[in-house]
C-alpha positions as a printed Julia matrix, in Angstrom:
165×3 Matrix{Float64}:
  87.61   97.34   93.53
  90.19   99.19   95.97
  92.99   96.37   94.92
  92.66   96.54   91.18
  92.43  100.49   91.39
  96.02  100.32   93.95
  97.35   97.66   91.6
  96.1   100.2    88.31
  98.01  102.98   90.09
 101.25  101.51   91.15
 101.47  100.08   87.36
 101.13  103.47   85.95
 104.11  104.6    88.73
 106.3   101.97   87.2
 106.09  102.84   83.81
 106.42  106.45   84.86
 109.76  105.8    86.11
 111.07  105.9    82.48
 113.49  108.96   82.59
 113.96  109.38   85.87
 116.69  108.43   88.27
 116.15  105.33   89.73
 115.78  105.12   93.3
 119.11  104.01   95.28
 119.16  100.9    97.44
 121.98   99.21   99.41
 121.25   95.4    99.9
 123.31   92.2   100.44
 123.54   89.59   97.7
 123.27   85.85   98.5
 127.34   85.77   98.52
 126.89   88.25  101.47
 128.36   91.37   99.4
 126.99   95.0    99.22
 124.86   95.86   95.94
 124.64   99.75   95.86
 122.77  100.77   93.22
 124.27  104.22   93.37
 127.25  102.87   93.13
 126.77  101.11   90.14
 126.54  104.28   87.86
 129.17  103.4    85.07
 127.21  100.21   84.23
 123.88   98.83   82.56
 121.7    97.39   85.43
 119.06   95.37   85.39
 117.11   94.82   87.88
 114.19   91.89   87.91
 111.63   91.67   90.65
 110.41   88.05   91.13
 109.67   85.39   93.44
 109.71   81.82   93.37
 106.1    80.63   93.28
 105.41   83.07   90.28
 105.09   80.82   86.87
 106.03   84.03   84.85
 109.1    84.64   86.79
 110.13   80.59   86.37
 109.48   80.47   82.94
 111.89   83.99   82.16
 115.24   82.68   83.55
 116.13   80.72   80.32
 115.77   84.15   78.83
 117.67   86.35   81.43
 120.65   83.42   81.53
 120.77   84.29   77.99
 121.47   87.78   77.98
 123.88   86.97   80.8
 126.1    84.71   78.94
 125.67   87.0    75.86
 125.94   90.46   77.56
 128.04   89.81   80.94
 131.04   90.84   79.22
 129.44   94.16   78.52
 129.48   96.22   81.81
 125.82   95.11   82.21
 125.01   93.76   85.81
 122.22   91.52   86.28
 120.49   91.81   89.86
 117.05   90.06   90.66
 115.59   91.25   93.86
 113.39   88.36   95.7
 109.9    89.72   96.76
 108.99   86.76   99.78
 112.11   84.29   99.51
 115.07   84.76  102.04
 118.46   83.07  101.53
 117.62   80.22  103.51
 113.92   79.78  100.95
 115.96   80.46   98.09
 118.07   77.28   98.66
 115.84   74.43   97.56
 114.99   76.79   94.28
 118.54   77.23   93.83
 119.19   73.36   93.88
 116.84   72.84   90.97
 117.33   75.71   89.26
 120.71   77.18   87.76
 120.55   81.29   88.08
 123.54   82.88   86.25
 122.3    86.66   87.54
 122.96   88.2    91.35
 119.97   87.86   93.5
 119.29   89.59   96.5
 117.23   87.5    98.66
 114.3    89.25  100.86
 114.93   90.23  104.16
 112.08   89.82  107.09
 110.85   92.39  109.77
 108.35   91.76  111.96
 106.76   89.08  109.42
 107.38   91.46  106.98
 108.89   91.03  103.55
 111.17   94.66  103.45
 111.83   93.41   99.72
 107.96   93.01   99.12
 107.51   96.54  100.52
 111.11   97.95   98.56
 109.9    96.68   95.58
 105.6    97.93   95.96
 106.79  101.32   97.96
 109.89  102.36   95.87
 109.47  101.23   92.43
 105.68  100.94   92.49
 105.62   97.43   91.25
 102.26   95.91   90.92
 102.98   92.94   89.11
 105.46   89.46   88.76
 107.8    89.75   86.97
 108.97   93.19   86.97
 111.79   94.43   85.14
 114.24   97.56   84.9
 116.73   99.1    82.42
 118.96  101.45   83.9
 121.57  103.27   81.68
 124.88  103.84   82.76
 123.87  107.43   84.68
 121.22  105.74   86.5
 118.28  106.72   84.63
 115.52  104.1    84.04
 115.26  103.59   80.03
 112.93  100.64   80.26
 110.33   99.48   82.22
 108.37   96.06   81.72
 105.95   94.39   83.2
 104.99   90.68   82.94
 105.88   88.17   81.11
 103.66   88.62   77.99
 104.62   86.9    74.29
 106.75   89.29   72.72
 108.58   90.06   76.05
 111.67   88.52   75.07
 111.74   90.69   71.6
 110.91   93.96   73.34
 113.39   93.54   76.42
 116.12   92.5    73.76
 115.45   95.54   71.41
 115.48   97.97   74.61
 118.65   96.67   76.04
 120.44   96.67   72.45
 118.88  100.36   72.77
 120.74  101.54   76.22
 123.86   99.79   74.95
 124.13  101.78   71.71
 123.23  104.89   73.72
């Protein structure tokens, strides 16, 4: 009962975080470069929480390639964060799987995925996939969770939302 009330509780913290300034990280990408979220301000982020062995997560990169080809022209970046999967566990995904968006793979301490703990600690996420709208002053517009039916249609109406705004 202590899990589904923690997972309950961390869900309701990630939907709070509409409105508020989302928290800053500084993380390498897979090509090695810096991804400062703080720095980003300026642009439309979005930032999706996955991992490899999550069906969900598989089954939404069709969708999120999409709105990369349609929207990278846009000032929009596109940055998926890697809950268990370092660069060197990414590879074989990679290989089989074409990802037009940034990832930033997870990085280990101790056994520990800091990414797992990032993601659960920082932005309260309780479930795979997790996505993030963040406007171009760094506030969080859009939170979703899942990957539910009408995900697609809601994600595409909030983006078209934070653009126009």
């Amino acid at each position: 009962m202590a899990q589904n009330s923690d997972f309950a509780t961390r869900k309701a913290k990630f939907e709070a975080l509409k409105g508020q300034q989302a928290p800053d990280f500084d993380f390498l990408n897979l090509a090695g470069q810096q991804v400062k979220l703080s720095e980003l301000k300026g642009k439309i982020v979005i930032i999706n929480f996955f991992f490899t062995a999550c069906p969900p997560c598989v089954r939404e990169i069709p969708f999120l390639n999409s709105l990369v080809e349609k929207y990278g022209n846009e000032n929009i970046r596109f940055i998926s964060i890697s809950r268990w999967e370092d660069a060197e566990q990414l590879k074989p995904f990679l290989e089989k799987n074409l990802i037009k968006f940034e990832i930033i793979p997870s990085i280990f301490k101790n056994g520990e995925s800091q990414m797992k703990l990032f993601a659960e600690n920082i932005y309260h996420v309780a479930l795979y996939p997790s996505l993030l709208i963040i406007n171009k002053d760094g506030v969080i517009t859009h939170t979703q969770v899942g990957y539910l039916p009408d995900f697609e249609a809601t994600f595409l109406e909030k983006l078209k939302e934070t653009l126009n705004n």
